[in-house]
Each structure stands twice: as structure tokens, then as C-alpha cells.
N, C-alpha and C positions, 0 to 999 in steps of 0.2 A: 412217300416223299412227294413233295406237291410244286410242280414246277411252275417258277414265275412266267405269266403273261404277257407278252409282250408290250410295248408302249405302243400304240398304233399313232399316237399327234406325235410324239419324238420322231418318226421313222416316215411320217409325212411332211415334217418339217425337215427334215434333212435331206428327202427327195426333191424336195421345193429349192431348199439353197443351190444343190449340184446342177440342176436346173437351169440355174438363171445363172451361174457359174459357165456355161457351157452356150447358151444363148448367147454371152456378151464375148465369148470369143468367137462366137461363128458366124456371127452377124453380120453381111458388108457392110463397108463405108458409104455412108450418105451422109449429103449436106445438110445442115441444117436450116429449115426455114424461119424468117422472122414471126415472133409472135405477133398476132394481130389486134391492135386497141381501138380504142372509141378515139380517133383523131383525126385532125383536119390536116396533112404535110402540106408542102406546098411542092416538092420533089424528092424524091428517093436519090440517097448519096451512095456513089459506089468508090468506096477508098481502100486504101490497103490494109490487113489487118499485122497485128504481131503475132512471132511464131506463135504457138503455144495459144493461139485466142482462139476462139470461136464467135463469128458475129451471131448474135440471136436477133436484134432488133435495130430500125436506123431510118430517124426520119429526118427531116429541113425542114424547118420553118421562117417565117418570115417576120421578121421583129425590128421595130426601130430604135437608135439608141434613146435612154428613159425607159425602155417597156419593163416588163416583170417574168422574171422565170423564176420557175419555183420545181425542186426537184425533193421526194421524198422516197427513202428506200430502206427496208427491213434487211440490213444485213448488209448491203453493196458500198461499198467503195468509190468515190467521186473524184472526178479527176476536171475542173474548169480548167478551158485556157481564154484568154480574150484576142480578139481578133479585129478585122476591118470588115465594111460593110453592115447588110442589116440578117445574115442570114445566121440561125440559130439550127446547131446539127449535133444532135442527141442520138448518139452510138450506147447499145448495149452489150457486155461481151461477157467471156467466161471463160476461163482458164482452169485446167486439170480434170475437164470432161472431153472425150473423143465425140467427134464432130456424129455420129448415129445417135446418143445418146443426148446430145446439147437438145435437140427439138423435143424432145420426150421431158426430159427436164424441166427445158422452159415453158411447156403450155402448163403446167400446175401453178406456175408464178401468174400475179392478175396487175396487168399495167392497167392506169387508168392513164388519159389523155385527154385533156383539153385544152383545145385555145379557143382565145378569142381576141378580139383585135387588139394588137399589141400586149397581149398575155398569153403565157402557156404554163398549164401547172400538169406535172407528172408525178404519179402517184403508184409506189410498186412494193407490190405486200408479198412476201415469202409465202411457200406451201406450208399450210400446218402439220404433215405429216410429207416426212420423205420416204420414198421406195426404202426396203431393205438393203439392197444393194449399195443406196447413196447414203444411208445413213454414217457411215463411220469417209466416205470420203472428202476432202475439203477441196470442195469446189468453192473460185473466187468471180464472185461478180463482180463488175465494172461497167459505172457510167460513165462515156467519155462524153464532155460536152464543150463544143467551140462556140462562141455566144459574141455577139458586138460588146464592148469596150465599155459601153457607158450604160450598160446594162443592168437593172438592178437582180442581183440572183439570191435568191436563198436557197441555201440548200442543208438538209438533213440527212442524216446517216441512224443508224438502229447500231451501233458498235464498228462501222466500216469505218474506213481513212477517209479524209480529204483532202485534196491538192489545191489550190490555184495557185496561178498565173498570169501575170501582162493584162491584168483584170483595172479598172478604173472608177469602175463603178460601184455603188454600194452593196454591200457583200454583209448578206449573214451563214454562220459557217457554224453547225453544230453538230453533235457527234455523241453517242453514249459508249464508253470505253475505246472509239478510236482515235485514232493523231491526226491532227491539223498542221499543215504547212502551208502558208503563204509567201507567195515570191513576185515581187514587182507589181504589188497591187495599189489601189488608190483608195479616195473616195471615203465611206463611212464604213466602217467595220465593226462586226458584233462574231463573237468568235467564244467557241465553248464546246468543251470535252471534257464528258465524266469518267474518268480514266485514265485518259493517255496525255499525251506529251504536246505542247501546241507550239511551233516555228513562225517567225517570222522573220524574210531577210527584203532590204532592200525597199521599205514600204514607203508610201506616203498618204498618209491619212488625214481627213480634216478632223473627224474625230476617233479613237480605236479602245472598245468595248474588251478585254480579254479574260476569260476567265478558265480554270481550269480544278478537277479534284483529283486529289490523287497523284496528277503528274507537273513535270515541268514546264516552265514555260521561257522560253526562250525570244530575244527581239536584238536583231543586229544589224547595222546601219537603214537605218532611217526616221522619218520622221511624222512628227502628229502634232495637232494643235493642242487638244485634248485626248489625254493616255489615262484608260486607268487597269491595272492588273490585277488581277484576285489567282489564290492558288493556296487551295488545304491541301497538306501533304507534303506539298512538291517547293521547288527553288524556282524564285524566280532570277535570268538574266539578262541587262541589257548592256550594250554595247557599241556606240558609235550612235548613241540614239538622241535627239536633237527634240526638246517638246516648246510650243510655242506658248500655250497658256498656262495650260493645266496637268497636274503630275500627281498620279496616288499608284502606289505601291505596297499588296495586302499580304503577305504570308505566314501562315499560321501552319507553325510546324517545320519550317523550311526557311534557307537564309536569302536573302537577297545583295548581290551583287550587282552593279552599276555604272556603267562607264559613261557619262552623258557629255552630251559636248555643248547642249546649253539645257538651261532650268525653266520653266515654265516661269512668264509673268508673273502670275497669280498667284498659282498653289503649287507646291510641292511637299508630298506629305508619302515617308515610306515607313512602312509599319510591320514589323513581323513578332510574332509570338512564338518562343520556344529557340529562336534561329540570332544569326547575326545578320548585320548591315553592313556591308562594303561599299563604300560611296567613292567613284573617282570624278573631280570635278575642274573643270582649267581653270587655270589660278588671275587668270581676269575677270570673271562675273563677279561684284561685289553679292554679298550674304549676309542676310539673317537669318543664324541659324537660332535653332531649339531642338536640344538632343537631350534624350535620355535613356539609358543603358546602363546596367552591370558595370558596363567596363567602355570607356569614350577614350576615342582617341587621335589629335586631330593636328592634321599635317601643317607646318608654321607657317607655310607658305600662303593658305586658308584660312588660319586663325590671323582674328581682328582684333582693336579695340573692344574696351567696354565690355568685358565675359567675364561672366559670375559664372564659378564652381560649387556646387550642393551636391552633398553627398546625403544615403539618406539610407532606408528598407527598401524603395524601389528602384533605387539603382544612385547611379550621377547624374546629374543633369546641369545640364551645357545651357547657357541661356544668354544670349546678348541686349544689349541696352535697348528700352522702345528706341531710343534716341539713331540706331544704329540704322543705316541704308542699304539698300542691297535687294537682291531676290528673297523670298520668303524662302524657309528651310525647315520643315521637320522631321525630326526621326526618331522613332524611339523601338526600341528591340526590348522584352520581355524576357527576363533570363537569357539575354544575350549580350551582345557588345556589338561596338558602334564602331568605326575604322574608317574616317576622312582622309583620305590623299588629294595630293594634287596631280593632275597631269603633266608630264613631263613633255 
């Protein structure tokens, strides 16, 4: 009878795990240092951290408002807030790694840094291979960054969130499967996530870019000269939302919902395939609308003079006289229905 051999890489591989099992509890506590990049600070910030963080990286710089920040990141999480003055303070952090272990982590990550007068662009690339150890834990990175007000920022994400805040200045904000939330921002906005869900509360925009796949998109009081929304998959919803020119609303797949408190001069054009329209509109701005839908249906308070009813293959369609005055109005829902109210 011929006895089996042992595994000799099984039985090394398993002396290696108990290993480094054993290593990471016996290890003392040490702090960790910042990683070191190719950058120019103008002062090192010493602030307070949240529990649970670890600071890995933290520099100041010196920007006036108009300058350019531009922040890029494989995987991290972005959190703007806007602020006074011209001092721009780029914190990097990370949660659900003990503070021995954060330094070891983060020298495999590669920051780049550069400014130059009145620009700073940051550039941060994930390890291509993690330790054994790190591979099954989720550690979360985080850029925190307080920037002047009138600052243009762009910033990117690899699947992370982003936040702003008290922002004024021109803002682009994109994301591959993470969420976007903006709160109290200004200025021009370009906003975009493949994946996830995009917020906005509060805003004011001279013009606002938004688009989103996959997820929701959500906008609740405020206001834009020029608005326009795109969203496959997902629902679009706005509420207490005020536009000055121009108005286009795209969802395909998903319904749209609408509470506006006034219509664009120009254009107003809401469109969804697959979904319905819910339009709330106050029953003081005159309209001309053009509606077609499945199924229309439209509050009296709303409806005007001079409307032709067509029924047809592609649905009903609602059309008022050229002769007729008012805000421009289109909508049409693709195997859906149409649902005009008035504000009360």
C-alpha cells in the first residue's frame, strides 16, 4: 500500500497565513506617517481627525479664488466643502485599518502632486496587487478637501462617493458607480455617475449638466437658468425647482416626477421612455403645452383655450393653438401617461 505524499506548497502556505495572523496581533501601535509626493505645500495642517480615521497624507496650499483644483482617485471617496480666504487643504484619510498597518498600506498607493501658480492637480492610483492580508478587508479612503468658494474644482472618483458643500464656484463632479450629493453649491455644474444615485439640495446654478445610469437623480429646491437631466434606468425627481431659461428632462426606463415653481422662458421639454410624467405646475404661468402619452391628463385649473385632442397608435396627443400664449411646454412619455396638476 503506497502512502500519499505530502503537499509541501499547501503546508507552506498555511505556515505563511498563521504567520502573518500572529504578526498583526503582536505588533505595537505606531502612528502613521504621511506619504510623500512630488508637491510644492505652502504649510502642513495640523487638525483634528474622526474616530475611526487615520490621517495618511495633508498638505495647504495657496490658491486664489478663479484658480483650478483638480483632484483624481482610483477608488477614494471625495468629500469638498467651500470656504473663505485663498488657502486650499487637501487631507487624506482611511478608515477600518489600525493605525501600524495605515503606513504600510499607504506607501503602495502613488500620489502625484503638482501645482503651479494658481493650479494644483492631484493624481492617486490604487496598488495593483494588495497584501494577502488586505485583500478580503474593506478599507475606505477619503479625500477631504476645504478649497475657497469661487474655486473651479474637478473632481473624479474610480466608483468612490462625492460630497460638496458651500461650493460657488464651477464644479465638475463624476463618479463611476458611486453617489453624488450636492448641497448649497453655485456656479456651473457638470455632474455624472455610472451607477449610483446623484442629490441635489439647495443649489443655484447659472447652468446644471446632470446625468446619471443606472441610478436616481434627485433635485430639491433650487434653482438654474439652464437645467438639463439625463438618467437610463433610474427616476428622475425635482421639487421646489425654479429654471430661468431652459428645461430638458430624459428618462428612459424610469418615470419623472416634477414639482416646479416656475418654467423656463425658452424650452421646456420632458421626455421619458418606458415611464410616466408627473408634472406639478402653479396655476399662474400661462402655457403652451404639446403632450403626448398613452394616457393625458390634465388639471382644469391648467387646461386653456384652443386644445385639440388626437388620439392615435402613439398615444394622445394634447396640442394647443400656434395662436395660443404662454410658456413653451413639451412632454411626451412612450408607453406611459401624462399627469398635469396644478399647485395648490
Amino acid at each position: 500500500m503506497q502512502l500519499m505524499r505530502p503537499n509541501w506548497v499547501l503546508i507552506a502556505l498555511g505556515i505563511a497565513l498563521v504567520a502573518a495572523g500572529l504578526w498583526n496581533v503582536t505588533r505595537r501601535r505606531s502612528p502613521a506617517q504621511p506619504h510623500q509626493a512630488a508637491a510644492h505645500p505652502v504649510v502642513a495642517e495640523a487638525t483634528e481627525r474622526q474616530p475611526e480615521q487615520e490621517l495618511l497624507w495633508s498638505q495647504v496650499f495657496s490658491l486664489s479664488p478663479g484658480g483650478r483644483f483638480s483632484l483624481r482617485t482610483e477608488g477614494g471617496s471625495v468629500r469638498l466643502e467651500g470656504g473663505e480666504g485663498d488657502s486650499l487643504v487637501v487631507r487624506v484619510l482611511v478608515r477600518g485599518v489600525r493605525a501600524e498597518r495605515a503606513r504600510a498600506w499607504w506607501r503602495r498607493h502613488h500620489l502625484e502632486v503638482r501645482a503651479y501658480p494658481n493650479e494644483v492637480a492631484i493624481a492617486h492610483e490604487s496598488p495593483r496587487r494588495e497584501a494577502l492580508w488586505e485583500a478580503f478587508r474593506d478599507y475606505e479612503l477619503e479625500f477631504h478637501v476645504r478649497a475657497p468658494r469661487a474655486l473651479q474644482a474637478h473632481l473624479t472618483s474610480a466608483g468612490g462617493d462625492i460630497f460638496a458643500s458651500a461650493f460657488a464656484g464651477r464644479l465638475e463632479a463624476r463618479t463611476a458607480g458611486g453617489e453624488i450629493e450636492l448641497v448649497g453649491v453655485g456656479g456651473a455644474l457638470a455632474v455624472q455617475s455610472s451607477g449610483g444615485n446623484i442629490r441635489l439640495r439647495d443649489f443655484a446654478a447659472s447652468e446644471a449638466q446632470i446625468s446619471a445610469s443606472g441610478g436616481d437623480i434627485r433635485l430639491d429646491s433650487g434653482r438654474a437658468e439652464d437645467l438639463r437631466v439625463r438618467t437610463s434606468g433610474g427616476d428622475i425627481r425635482l421639487k421646489a425647482v425654479r429654471v430661468g431659461r431652459s428645461l430638458a428632462l430624459t428618462a428612459s426606463g424610469g418615470d419623472i416626477e416634477a414639482w416646479l415653481a416656475e418654467l423656463g422662458s425658452e424650452v421646456n421639454s420632458l421626455r421619458a421612455a418606458g415611464g410616466d410624467v408627473v408634472l406639478y405646475l402653479p396655476r399662474s404661468i400661462p402655457l403652451r403645452m404639446r403632450l403626448r402619452g398613452d394616457r393625458v391628463r390634465v388639471d382644469s385649473a391648467l387646461a386653456a383655450a384652443h386644445v385639440v385632442w388626437e388620439g392615435g397608435r402613439s398615444g394622445i396627443h394634447l396640442e394647443q393653438s400656434p395662436k395660443a400664449e404662454g410658456r413653451p411646454l413639451e412632454v411626451r412619455a412612450s408607453g406611459g401617461a401624462i399627469l398635469l396638476r396644478a399647485l395648490r
